[in-house]
N, C-alpha and C positions, 0 to 999 in steps of 0.2 A: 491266256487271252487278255487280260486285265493287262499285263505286263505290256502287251503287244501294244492296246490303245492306249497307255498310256506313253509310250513313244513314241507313237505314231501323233497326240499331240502336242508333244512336247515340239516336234519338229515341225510340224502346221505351226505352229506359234511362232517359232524360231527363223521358218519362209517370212512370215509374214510379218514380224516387227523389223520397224527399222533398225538397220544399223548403226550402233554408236560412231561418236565422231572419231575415238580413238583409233573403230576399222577402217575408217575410210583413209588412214594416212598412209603412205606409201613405204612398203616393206625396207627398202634402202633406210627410211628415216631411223628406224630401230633397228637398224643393221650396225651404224654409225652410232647411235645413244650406248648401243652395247662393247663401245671400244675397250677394250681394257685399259686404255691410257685415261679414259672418265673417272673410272669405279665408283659405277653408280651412283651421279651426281644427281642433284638436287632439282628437277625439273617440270615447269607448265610450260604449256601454250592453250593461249586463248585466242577465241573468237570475239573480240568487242562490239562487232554487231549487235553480236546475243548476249555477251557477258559466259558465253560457253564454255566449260574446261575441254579444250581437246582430248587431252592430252597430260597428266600427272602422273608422276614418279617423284617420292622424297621430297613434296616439296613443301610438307608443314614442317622439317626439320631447322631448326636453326643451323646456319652453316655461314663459313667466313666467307664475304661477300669481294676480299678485296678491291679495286675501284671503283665495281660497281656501287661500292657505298658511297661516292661522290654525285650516285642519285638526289640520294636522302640529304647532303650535304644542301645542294643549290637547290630543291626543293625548301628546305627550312630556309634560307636566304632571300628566295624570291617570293614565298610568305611573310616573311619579316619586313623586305622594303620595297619599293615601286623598282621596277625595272630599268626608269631613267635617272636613280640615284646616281651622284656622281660625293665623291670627298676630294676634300683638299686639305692640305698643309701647309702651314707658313712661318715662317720665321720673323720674328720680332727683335728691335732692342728695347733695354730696360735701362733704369736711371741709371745701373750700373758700368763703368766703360769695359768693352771686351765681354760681359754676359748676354746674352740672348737665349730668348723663348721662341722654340718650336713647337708650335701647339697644329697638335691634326685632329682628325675626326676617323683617325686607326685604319686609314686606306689600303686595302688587301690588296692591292696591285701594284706598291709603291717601290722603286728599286732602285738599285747603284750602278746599274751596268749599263753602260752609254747604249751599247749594242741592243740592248731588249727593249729600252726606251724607245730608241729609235724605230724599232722593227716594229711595237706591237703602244706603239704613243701611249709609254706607261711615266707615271710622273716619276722623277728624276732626282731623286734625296740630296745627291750635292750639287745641285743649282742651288738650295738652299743655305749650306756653308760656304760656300761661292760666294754670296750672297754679303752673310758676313764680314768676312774679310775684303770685300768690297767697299765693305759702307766708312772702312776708315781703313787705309793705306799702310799705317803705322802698327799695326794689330800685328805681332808675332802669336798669340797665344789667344785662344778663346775660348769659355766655358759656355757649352749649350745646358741651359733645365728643360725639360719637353716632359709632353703632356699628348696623349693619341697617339705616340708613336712608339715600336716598340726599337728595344736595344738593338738589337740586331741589323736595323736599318740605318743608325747613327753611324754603327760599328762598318758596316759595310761601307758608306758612305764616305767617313775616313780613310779607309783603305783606296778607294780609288781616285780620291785626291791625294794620295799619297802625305796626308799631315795625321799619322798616328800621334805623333808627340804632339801636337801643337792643340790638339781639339779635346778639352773634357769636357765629361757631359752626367747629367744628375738627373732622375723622373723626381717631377714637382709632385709633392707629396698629395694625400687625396682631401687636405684641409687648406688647398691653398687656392684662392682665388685667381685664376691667371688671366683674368679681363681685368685686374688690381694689380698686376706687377708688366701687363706691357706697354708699348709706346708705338712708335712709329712702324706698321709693318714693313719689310724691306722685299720680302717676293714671297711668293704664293705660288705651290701646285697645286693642277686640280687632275685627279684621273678621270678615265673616259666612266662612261655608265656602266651601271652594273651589269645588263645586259650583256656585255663585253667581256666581260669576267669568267659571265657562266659561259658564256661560250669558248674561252681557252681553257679553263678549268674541265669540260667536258672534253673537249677535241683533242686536246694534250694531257688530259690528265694528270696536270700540276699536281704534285702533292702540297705545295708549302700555300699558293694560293689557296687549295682548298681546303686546308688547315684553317688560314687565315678567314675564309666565308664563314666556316662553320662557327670560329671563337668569336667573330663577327656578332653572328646571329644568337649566338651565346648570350653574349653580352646586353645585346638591345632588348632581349626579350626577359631578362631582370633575372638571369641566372649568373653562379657562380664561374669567374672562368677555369674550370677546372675540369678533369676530364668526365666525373658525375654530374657538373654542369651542364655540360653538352651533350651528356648522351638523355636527361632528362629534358632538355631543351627540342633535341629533334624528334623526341616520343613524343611531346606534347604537340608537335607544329604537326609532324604527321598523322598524330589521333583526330586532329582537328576535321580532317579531310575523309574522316569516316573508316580509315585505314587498319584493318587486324594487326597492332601492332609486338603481337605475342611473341615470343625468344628474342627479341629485338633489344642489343646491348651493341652499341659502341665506345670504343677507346676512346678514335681520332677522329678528323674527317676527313682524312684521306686513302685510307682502308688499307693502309700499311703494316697495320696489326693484325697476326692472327686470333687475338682475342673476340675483333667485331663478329658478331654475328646478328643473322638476320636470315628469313625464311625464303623460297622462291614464290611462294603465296604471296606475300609481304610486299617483294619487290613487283607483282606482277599488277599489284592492286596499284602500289603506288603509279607505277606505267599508265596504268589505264585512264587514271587522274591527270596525267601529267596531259595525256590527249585531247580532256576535258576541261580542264581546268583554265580559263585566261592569263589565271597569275604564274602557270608554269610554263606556258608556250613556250617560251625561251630554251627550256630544257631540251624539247621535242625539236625544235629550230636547229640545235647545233649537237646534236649528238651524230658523233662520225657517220659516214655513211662507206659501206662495204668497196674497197677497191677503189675509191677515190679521194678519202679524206681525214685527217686526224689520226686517227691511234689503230683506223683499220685501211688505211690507205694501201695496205702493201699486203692487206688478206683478199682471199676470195680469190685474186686474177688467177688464182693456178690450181686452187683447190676446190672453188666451188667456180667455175666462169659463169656461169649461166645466173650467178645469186648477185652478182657486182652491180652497184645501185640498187641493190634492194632490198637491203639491209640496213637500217640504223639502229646504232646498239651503244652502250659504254662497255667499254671491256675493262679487265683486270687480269691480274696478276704478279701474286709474290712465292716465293717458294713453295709449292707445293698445292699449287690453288690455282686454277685458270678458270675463270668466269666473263660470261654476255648475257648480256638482256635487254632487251628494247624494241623493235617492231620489223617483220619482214613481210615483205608485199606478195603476196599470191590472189594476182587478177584483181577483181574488184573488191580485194578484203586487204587486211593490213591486222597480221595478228600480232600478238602477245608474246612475246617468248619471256624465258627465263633458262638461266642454266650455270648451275652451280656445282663444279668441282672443285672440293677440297682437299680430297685426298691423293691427288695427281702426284707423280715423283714427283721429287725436289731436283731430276737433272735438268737442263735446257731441252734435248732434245724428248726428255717425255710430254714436258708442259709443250713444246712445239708439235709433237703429234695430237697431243690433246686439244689444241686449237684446231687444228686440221680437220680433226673428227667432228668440232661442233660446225664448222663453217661447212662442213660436207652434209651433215644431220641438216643443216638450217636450207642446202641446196636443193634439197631433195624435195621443199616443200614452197620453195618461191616460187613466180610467174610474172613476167613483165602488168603493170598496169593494163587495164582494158580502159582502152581513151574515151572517153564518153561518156562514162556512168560514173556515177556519182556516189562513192561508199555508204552507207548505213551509217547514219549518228550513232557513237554509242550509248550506250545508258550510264547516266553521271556517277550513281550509285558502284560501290565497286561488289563483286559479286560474294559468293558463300560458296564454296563446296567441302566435301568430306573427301577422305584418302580414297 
């Protein structure tokens, strides 16, 4: 008898509490989460209305974030400097004939290729030796010293002027005055804002850009440039914002390496921030959007149709790793996701099913906008929960 009422209320109990939010998801969603082509990734979804966990599996685990770590990149950069920063670079002469100083201010968008110039109004390194051998006719030979800029962009630069021989070049050492050794400036680039940056950096998923944001940010913020530099550099800019930033280690900043890691906790908090925050709108601004742009322009139309526009997310991917994260609309909510496989085959066509699987997982729980209503603010604070 005892035995009897006591299941008898366990079930009166069981009628009468509500539902967690993890039952109310839709059987499909975890039909998909359980592909075999995931095994058992690293995942939240949240409510930011509430700051709610739907939804977790695995996701205080540290795990390789691949692009998605391009989050944490333009978050540390857009903490670092206003949005409407722009750099420039310029070439000078000095007393000396045939030497000239290029002095920049380490412009991460700066390039040799007329083509990318052209297409995306990036400043343009040999207008600057151009420039040069402009300024006196007779010049077969010229030595650049520079200063803000790195080798690689001299080096390129040379190449597509076709004067390998003709051009050397020397970084002015870090005890040398270089408002003391120039003279006349001869031409100036300036890149567009920074604004512009983060958003082909997110949309395209640059690696070398976002290399360059992150050594950027590195540097201004009085760290070493080095890869302990920067991963101590983006822990600090992100603890700033309140962010659990436990297992969180990076190489690079472009999530190239399987070394990075970082949690789906980690990345969901940061998201919710980014929602929140004024200084990272830019991030939320230009991250792909499902089926019509960037790096997810050509998912969703077949595998999830009904999700197209309603998904903005960064995604990733290097061998053996396919990762998204970032916000999917269902009705008047706009939630949290994260999703981190690491342990995906290393063939093409696993990590292709594996995408398939999350854009189908993330289908099963959008819903066009409801026109008129106006979503819940969320709470600025980022949340807490347990496994």
């Amino acid at each position: 008898m005892r035995r009897f009422l006591a299941l008898l209320f366990s079930f009166i109990f069981l009628s009468i509490h509500p539902a967690t939010a993890a039952e109310v998801l839709p059987q499909p969603f975890f039909n998909y989460l359980g592909s075999k082509y995931l095994a058992n990734p690293g995942v939240i979804l949240v409510d930011p209305s509430s700051n709610e966990v739907l939804y977790q599996s695995g996701a205080d685990k540290p795990r390789t974030p691949a692009s998605v770590l391009k989050l944490f990149t333009t978050a540390s950069i857009a903490l670092t400097l206003d949005s409407k920063t722009t750099f420039q670079t310029a070439i000078y002469k000095t007393d000396k004939r045939g030497v000239f100083v290029i002095w920049g201010e380490n412009d991460p968008w700066i390039t040799s290729s007329a083509k990318a110039a052209n297409a995306n109004q990036r400043a343009y390194m040999p207008k600057l030796i151009k420039a040069a051998f402009a300024s006196d006719k007779k010049l077969k030979k010229i030595k650049l010293i520079y200063k803000g800029v790195n080798n690689s962009d001299i080096r390129d630069a040379k190449k597509a002027l076709k004067r390998r021989a003709s051009v050397t070049y020397q970084r002015i050492g870090k005890d040398v005055a270089v408002e003391e050794i120039v003279q006349e400036q001869l031409a100036v680039i300036t890149s567009p804002p920074l604004n512009k940056m983060i958003r082909f950096a997110l949309l395209y998923s640059d690696n070398v850009l976002s290399q360059r944001l992150a050594m950027l940010a590195t540097g201004r913020n009085g760290y070493p440039l080095t890869e302990e530099g920067l991963n101590n550099m983006i822990i600090d800019k992100i603890s700033t914002l309140g962010i659990d930033v436990t297992g969180m280690n990076f190489i690079d900043g472009s999530g190239l390496s399987r070394k990075n890691k970082v949690t789906a906790l980690t990345i969901s908090q940061l998201l919710l921030k980014v929602k929140t925050d004024p200084r990272l709108k830019s991030i939320y601004d230009h991250l792909p959007v499902s089926g019509e742009t960037g790096t997810l322009i050509s998912r969703y139309r077949e595998t999830a149709p009904q999700a197209v526009g309603l998904v903005k997310a960064k995604t990733g991917s290097i061998r053996g790793v396919v990762s998204l994260a970032g916000f999917a609309t269902s009705g008047e909510k706009e939630y949290v996701f994260v999703v981190l496989a690491d342990e995906v085959g290393r063939t093409r066509a696993a990590q292709n099913s594996a995408r398939k699987a999350i854009d189908r997982m993330l289908g099963t729980i959008t819903k066009p906008p409801v026109i008129g209503i106006t979503p819940p603010v969320p709470e600025s604070t980022p949340f807490t929960t347990t496994q």
